[in-house]
C-alpha positions as CSV (number, residue, x, y, z in Angstrom):
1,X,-6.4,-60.8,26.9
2,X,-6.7,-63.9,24.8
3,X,-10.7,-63.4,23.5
4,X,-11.6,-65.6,20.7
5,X,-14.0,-65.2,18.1
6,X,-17.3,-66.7,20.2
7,X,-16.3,-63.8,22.9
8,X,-14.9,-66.5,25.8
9,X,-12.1,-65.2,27.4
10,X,-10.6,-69.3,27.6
11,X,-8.6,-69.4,31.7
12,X,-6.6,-72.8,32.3
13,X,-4.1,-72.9,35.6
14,X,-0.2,-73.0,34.9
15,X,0.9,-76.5,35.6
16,X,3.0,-75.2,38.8
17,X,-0.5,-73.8,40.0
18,X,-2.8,-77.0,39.6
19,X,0.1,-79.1,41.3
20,X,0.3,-77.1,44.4
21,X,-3.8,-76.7,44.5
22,X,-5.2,-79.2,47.3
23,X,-8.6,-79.2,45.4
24,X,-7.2,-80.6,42.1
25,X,-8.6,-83.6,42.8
26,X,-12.6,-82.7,43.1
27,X,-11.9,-79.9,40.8
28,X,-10.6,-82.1,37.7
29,X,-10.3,-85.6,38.5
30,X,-10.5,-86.9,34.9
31,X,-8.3,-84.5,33.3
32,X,-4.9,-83.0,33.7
33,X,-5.9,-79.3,34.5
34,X,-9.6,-77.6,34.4
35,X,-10.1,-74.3,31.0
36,X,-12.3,-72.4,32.5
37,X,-14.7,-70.5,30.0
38,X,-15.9,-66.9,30.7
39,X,-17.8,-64.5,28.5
40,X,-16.4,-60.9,27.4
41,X,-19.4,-59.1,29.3
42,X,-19.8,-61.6,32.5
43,X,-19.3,-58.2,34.5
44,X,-22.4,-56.8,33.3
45,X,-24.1,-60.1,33.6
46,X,-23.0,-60.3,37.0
47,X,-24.3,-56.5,37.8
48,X,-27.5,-57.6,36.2
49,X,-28.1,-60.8,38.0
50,X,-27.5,-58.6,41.3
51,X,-30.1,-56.0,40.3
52,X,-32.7,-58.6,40.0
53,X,-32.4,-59.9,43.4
54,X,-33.9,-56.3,44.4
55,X,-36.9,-55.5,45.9
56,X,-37.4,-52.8,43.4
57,X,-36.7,-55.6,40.2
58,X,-39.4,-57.4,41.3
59,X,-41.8,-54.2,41.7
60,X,-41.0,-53.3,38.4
61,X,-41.1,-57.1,37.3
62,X,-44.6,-57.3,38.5
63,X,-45.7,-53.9,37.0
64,X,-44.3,-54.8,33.8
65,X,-46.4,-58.3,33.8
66,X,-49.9,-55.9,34.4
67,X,-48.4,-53.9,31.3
68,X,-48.0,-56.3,29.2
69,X,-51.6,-57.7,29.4
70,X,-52.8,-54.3,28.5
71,X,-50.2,-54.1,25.4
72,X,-51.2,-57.5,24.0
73,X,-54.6,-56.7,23.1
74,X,-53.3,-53.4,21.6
75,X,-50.5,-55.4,19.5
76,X,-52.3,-58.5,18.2
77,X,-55.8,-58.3,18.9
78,X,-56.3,-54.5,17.0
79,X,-57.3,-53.0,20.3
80,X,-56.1,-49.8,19.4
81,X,-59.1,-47.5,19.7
82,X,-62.3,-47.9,21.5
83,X,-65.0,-48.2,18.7
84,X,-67.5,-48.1,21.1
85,X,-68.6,-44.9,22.9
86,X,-69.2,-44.1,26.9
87,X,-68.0,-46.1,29.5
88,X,-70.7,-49.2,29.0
89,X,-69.4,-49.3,25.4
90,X,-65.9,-49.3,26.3
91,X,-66.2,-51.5,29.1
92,X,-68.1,-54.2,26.9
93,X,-65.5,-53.8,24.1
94,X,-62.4,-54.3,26.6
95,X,-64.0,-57.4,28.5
96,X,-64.2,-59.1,24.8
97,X,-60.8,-58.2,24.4
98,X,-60.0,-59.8,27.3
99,X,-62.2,-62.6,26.9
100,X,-60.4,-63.1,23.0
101,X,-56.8,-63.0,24.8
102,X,-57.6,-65.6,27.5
103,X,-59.0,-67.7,24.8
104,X,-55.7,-67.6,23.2
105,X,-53.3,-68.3,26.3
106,X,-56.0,-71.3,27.8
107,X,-54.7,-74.0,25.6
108,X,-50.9,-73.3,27.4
């Protein structure tokens, strides 16, 4: 297997092949045969693009989007522990945690 140094496996048709192929001309009209470019790991990329068309990716997809706005006020915000006690206290502190992160994402 010819893999160069970018990790493209680099295909182009034998000139017996592209003669014989009725498609040659829609395929490369311009140029004498077509190179066809395909990365090392396009298998896994191709497993991975099937996964996602899954009922289950996009439960997970979604469940990982809730997650994440619970993670960014413990990442960047300092959010870390509750500083203030019982569930008022807590409740107060997370709604201005959440108030501080939708200030920072309502200029996008």
């Amino acid at each position: 297997m010819n893999v160069s140094k970018d990790g493209f496996i680099r295909y182009r048709a034998r000139k017996q092949d592209r003669d014989l192929c009725p498609l040659k001309a829609q395929c490369c009209p311009n140029q004498p045969a077509r190179k066809v470019l395909r990365y090392v790991h396009e298998a896994a990329r191709d497993v991975a693009r099937d996964i996602r068309k899954t009922d289950a990716y996009m439960t997970s997809f979604i469940q990982r989007k809730v997650e994440m706005l619970f993670a960014h006020p413990k990442q960047y915000i300092g959010l870390r522990m509750m500083q203030l006690r019982e569930r008022k206290g807590a409740t107060e502190q997370f709604q201005l945690a959440a108030t501080a992160q939708n200030l920072q994402n309502w200029p996008n």
